[in-house]
C-alpha positions as CSV (number, residue, x, y, z in Angstrom):
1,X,40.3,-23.7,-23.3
2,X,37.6,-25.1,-25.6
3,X,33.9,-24.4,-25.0
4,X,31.4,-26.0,-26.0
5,X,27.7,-25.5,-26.2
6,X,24.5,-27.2,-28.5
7,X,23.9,-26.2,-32.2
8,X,21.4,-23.3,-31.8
9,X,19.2,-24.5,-34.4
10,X,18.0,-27.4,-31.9
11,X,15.4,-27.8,-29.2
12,X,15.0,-30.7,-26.8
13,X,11.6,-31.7,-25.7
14,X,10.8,-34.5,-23.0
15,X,8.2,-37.1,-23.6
16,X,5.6,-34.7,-22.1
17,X,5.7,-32.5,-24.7
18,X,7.5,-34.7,-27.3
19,X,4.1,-37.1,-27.2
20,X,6.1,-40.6,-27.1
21,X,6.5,-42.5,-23.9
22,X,9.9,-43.3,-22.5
23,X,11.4,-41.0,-25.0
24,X,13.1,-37.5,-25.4
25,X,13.3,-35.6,-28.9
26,X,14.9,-33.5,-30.3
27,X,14.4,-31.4,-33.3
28,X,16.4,-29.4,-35.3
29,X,14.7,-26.4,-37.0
30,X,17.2,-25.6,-39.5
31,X,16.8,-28.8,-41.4
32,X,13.3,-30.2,-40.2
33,X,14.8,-33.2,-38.7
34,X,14.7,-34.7,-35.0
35,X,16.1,-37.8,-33.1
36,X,14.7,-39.5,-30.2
37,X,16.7,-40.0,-26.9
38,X,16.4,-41.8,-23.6
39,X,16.7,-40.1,-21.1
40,X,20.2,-40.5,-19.8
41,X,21.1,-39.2,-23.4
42,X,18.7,-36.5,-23.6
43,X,20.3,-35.4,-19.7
44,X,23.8,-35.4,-20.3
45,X,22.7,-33.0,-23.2
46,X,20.1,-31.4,-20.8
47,X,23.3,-30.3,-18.7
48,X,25.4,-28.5,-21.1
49,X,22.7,-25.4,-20.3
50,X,25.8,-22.7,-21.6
51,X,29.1,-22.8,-22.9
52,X,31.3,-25.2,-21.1
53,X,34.5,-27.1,-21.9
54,X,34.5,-31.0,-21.5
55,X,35.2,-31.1,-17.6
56,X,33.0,-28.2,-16.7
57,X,30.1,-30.2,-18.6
58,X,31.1,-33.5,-16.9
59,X,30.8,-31.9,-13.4
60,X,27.3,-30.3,-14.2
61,X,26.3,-33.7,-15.3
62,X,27.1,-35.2,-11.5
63,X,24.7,-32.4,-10.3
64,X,21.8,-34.6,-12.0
65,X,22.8,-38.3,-12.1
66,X,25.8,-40.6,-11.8
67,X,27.6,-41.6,-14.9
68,X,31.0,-43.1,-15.5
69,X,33.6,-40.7,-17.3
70,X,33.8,-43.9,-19.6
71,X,30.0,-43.1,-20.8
72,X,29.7,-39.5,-21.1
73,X,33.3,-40.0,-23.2
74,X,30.9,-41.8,-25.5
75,X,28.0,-39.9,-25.6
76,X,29.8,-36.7,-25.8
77,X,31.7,-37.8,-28.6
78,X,28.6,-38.8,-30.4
79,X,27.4,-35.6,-30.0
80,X,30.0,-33.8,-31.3
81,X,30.2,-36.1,-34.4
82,X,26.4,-35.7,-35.2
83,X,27.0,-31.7,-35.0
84,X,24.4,-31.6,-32.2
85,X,27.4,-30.0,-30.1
86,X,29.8,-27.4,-31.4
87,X,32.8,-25.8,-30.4
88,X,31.9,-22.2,-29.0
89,X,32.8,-19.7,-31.8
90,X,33.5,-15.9,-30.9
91,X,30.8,-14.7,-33.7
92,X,27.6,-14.9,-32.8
93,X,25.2,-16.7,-34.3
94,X,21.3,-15.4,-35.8
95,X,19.9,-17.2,-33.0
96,X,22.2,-16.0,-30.2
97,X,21.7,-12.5,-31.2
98,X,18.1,-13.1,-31.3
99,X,18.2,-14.7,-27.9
100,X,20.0,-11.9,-26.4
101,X,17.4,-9.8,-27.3
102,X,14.5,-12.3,-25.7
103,X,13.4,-14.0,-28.9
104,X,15.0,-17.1,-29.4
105,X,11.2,-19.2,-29.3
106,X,10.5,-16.6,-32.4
107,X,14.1,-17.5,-34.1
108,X,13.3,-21.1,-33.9
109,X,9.8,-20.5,-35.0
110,X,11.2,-18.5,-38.2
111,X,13.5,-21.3,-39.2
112,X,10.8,-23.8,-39.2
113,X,8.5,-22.0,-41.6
114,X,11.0,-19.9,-43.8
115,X,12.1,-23.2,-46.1
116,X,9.3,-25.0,-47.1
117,X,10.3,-25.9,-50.7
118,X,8.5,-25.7,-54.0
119,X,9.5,-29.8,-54.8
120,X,9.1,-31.4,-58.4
121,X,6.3,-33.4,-58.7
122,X,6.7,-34.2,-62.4
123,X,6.8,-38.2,-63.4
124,X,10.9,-37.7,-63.2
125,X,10.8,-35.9,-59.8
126,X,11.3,-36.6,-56.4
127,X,9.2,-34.1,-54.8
128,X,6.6,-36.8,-53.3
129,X,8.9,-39.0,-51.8
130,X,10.4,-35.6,-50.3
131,X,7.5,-34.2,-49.2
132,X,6.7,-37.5,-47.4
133,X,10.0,-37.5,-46.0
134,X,9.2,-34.1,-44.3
135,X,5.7,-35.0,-43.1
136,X,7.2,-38.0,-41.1
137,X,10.1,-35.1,-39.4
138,X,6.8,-33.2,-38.8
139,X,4.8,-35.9,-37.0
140,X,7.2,-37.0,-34.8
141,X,7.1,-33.8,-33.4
142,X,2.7,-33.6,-34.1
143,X,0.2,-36.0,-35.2
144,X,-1.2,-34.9,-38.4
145,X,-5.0,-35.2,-37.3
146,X,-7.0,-32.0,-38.2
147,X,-9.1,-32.8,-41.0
148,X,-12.7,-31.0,-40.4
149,X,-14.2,-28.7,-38.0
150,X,-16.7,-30.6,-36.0
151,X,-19.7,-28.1,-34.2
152,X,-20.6,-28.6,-31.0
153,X,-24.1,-28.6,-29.7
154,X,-25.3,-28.4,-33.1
155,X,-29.6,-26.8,-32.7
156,X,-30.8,-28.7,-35.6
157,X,-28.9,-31.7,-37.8
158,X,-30.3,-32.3,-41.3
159,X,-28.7,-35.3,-43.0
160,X,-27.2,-34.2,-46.5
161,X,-28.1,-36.5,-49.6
162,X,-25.4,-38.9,-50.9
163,X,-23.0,-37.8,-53.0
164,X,-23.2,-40.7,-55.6
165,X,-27.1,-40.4,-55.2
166,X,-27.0,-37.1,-57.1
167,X,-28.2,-36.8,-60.9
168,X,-27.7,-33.8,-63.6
169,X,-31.7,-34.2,-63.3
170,X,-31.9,-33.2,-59.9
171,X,-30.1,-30.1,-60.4
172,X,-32.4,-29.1,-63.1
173,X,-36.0,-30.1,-61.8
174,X,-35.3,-29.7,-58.5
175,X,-38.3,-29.2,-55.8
176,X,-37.2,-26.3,-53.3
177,X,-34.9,-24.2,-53.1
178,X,-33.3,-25.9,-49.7
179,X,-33.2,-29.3,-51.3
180,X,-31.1,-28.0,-54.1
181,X,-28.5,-26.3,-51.7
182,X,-28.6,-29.2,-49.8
183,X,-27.3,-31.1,-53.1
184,X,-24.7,-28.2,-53.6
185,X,-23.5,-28.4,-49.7
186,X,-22.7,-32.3,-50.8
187,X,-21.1,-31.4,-54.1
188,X,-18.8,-29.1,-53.2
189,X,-18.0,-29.7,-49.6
190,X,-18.4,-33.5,-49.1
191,X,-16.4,-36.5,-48.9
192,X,-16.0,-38.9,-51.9
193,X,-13.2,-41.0,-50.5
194,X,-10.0,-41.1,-48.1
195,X,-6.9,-42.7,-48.0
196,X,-4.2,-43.4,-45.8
197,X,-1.2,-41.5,-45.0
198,X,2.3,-42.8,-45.2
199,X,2.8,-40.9,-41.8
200,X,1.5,-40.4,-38.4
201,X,-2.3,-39.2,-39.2
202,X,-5.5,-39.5,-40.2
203,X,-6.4,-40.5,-43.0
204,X,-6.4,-37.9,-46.3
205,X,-10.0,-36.5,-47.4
206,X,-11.0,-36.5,-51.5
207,X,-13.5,-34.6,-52.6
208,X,-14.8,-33.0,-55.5
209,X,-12.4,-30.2,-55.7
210,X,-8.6,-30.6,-55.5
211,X,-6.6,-29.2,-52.6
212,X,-2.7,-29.2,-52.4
213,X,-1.6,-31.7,-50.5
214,X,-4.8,-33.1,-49.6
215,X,-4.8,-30.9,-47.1
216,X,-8.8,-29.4,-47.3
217,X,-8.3,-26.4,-44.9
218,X,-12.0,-25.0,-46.3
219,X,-14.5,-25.1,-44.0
220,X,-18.2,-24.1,-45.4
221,X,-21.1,-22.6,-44.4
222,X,-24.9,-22.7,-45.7
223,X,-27.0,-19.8,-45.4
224,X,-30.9,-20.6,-45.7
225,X,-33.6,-17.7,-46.1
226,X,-36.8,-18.6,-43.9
227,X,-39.5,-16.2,-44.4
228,X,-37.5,-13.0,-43.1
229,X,-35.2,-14.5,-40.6
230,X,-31.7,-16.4,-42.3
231,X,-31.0,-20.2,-41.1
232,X,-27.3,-21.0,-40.6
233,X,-25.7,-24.5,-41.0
234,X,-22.1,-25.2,-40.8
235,X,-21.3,-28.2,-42.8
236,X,-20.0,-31.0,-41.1
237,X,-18.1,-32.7,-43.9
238,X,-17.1,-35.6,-41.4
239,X,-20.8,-36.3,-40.4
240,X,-22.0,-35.3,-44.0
241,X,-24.3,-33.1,-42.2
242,X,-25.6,-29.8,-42.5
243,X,-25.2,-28.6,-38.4
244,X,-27.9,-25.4,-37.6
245,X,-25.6,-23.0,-35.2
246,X,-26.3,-19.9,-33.8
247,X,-25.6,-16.7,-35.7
248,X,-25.4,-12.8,-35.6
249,X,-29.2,-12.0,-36.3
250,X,-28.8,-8.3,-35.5
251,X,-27.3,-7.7,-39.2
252,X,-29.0,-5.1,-41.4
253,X,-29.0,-7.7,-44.4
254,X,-31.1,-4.5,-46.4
255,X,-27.7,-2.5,-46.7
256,X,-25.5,-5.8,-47.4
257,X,-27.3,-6.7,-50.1
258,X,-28.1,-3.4,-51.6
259,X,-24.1,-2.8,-51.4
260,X,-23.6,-6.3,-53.0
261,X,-25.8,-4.6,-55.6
262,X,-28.4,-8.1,-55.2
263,X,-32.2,-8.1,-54.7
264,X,-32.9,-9.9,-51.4
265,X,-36.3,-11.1,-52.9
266,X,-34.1,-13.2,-55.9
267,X,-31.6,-14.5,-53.1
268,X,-32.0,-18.8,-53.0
269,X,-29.3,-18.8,-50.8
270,X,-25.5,-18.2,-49.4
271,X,-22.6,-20.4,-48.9
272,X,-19.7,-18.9,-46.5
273,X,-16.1,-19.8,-47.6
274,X,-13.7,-19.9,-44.5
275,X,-10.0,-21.4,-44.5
276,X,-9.0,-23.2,-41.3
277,X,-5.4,-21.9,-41.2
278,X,-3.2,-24.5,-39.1
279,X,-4.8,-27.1,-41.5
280,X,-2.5,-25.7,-44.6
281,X,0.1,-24.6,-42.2
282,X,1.0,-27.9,-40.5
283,X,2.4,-28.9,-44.0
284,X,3.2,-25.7,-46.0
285,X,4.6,-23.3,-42.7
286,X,3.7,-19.6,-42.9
287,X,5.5,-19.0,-46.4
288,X,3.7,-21.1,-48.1
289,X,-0.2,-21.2,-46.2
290,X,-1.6,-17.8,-47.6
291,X,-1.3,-19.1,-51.1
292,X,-2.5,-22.1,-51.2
293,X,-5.7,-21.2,-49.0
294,X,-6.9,-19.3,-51.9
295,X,-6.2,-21.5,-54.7
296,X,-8.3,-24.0,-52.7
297,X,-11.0,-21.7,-52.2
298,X,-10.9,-20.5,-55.9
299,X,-11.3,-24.5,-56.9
300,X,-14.6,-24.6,-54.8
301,X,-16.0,-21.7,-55.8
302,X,-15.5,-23.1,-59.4
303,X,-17.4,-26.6,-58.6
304,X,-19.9,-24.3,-57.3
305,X,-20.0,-21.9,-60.0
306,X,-20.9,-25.0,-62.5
307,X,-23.4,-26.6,-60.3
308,X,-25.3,-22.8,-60.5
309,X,-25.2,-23.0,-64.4
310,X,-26.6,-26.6,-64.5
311,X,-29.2,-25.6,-62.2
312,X,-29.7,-21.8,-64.3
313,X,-28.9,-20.1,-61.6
314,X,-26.1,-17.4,-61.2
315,X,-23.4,-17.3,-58.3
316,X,-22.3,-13.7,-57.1
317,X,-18.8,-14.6,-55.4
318,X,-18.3,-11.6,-52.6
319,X,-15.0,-10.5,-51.0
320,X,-16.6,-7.8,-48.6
321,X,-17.7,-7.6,-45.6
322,X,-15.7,-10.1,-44.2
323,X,-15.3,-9.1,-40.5
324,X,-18.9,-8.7,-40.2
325,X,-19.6,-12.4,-41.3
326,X,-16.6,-13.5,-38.8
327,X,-17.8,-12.2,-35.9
328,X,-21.5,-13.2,-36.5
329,X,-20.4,-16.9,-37.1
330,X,-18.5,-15.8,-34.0
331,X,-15.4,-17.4,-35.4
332,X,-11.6,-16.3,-34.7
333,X,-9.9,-14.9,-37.8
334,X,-6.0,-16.2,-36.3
335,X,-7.7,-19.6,-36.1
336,X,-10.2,-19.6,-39.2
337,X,-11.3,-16.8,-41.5
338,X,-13.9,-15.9,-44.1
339,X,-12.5,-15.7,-47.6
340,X,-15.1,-15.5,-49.6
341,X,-19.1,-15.4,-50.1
342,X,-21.0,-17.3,-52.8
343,X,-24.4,-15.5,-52.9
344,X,-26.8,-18.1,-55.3
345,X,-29.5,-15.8,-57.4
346,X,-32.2,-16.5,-59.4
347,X,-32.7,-13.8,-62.0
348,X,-35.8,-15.4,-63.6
């Protein structure tokens, strides 16, 4: 007797979880596509919960509604034609063996992240139209809404000056040391335009640097030296703020600096690189997201490297001590983590 059972490359999610009202979706992670149901549809599929031929399917359907043998003919049917339903083959499949063993949600996971392509994006290629293609699958599933980090109960705000505001002359003959990082915060951190997406999102961030796929997942910190205490801003790209939060004051800055090989006394000031890591991964999937997160780093630590030599200054970029800056910005590295430190110093 035939059997049948889903394709085991799909999930089915109910409006709940699937985020659009009076509708059921489902998503197949093999291909990055998904379909919406109603939900007599999305039940009749709902009841073929394991292997079944057509009668034994149509009698577990009766358990959960009424439905004419005339309609689940033609929903079945359409199942089977859209490959969404499969005959039962003796071999197992990847995910069945994976199940077997308890980690089907990890199979289904792996198959969502493991082909995000490298597309053409040359004046011939089709990779934009592609990759636009994908981000619609994706936000049926997800709205595409993380664009900055946003600090709560900030204990200071200080307004950062406007980006188009800001002359080579003011990077030169500047007045304080705070001022000019305050220009630098704007430079390489702030918001010159957006524009809209041709899917379900907010709108894209431009800014001075580049970042694939618009995607931004830098977040930045400013680090202040007051007397011989250290202020601590995160920058609030979306408020075009500079946001005073608390911070680790316990460090022994003495013995970071001296093994950074700097002299505190000729520090003007710190910025904190960290990558917000679902940001990238919403559009890239694992593969792809530990990459480009350092390319988009390496493009701000450039801008930031050029404003330093307008302004004769020199930029000591640090890769150490990484877990100590994480937990005294008391961040989580799974969610967001430091890559990098751009220590400003005037050797005048």
């Amino acid at each position: 007797m035939k059997k049948f059972f889903w394709d085991p490359h799909l999930q089915l999610f109910p409006p709940v979880l699937a985020g659009i009202e009076g509708k059921w979706l489902l998503v197949d992670s093999k291909q990055n596509l998904s379909w919406q149901f109603d939900e007599v549809s999305a039940l009749v599929l709902a009841a073929l919960f394991k292997p079944m031929t057509i009668e034994q399917w149509y009698k577990s359907i009766l358990f959960i509604m009424k439905l004419n043998t005339a309609d689940f003919k033609t929903l079945y049917e359409l199942f089977i034609s859209k490959g969404f339903v499969k005959r039962v083959s003796l071999k197992k499949t990847i995910f069945e063996e994976w199940a077997s063993m308890g980690l089907s949600a990890t199979a289904h996971y792996h198959f969502l992240t493991w082909d995000s392509k490298f597309l053409d994006y040359s004046i011939s290629g089709t990779g934009r139209e592609e990759a636009i293609e994908v981000m619609k699958n994706y936000t049926r599933i997800q709205p595409d809404i993380q664009r900055y980090k946003v600090t709560s109960n900030p204990k200071n705000t200080i307004d950062l000056p406007k980006i188009k505001k800001i002359r080579q002359e003011c990077l030169v003959n500047y007045e304080s040391h705070e001022g000019l990082l305050k220009q630098y915060a704007a430079l390489v951190f702030g918001i010159i335009s957006t524009k809209k997406t041709p899917w379900l999102g907010e709108d894209i961030l431009l800014k001075t640097s580049p970042s694939g796929g618009g995607r931004h997942p830098t977040e930045g910190y400013m680090i202040l030296p007051d007397l011989n205490n250290y202020k601590v801003f995160h920058i609030n790209v979306g408020a075009h703020t500079l946001d005073e939060i608390n911070f680790e004051t316990n460090l022994d800055w003495d013995k970071i600096f001296h093994s950074w090989g700097i002299l505190k006394e000729k520090l003007v000031g710190m910025f904190i690189f960290s990558s917000k890591w679902e940001r990238n991964r919403y559009r890239y999937r694992e593969p792809r997201t530990f990459r480009s997160v350092h390319m988009d780093v390496g493009h701000m630590l450039g801008t930031l490297s050029k404003l330093c030599g307008i302004s004769d200054l020199n930029l000591n970029i640090v890769l150490e001590d990484i877990e100590i800056f994480e937990k005294a910005l008391g961040i989580d590295p799974f969610d967001e983590s430091v890559q990098a430190i751009g220590a400003i110093i005037n050797d005048t």
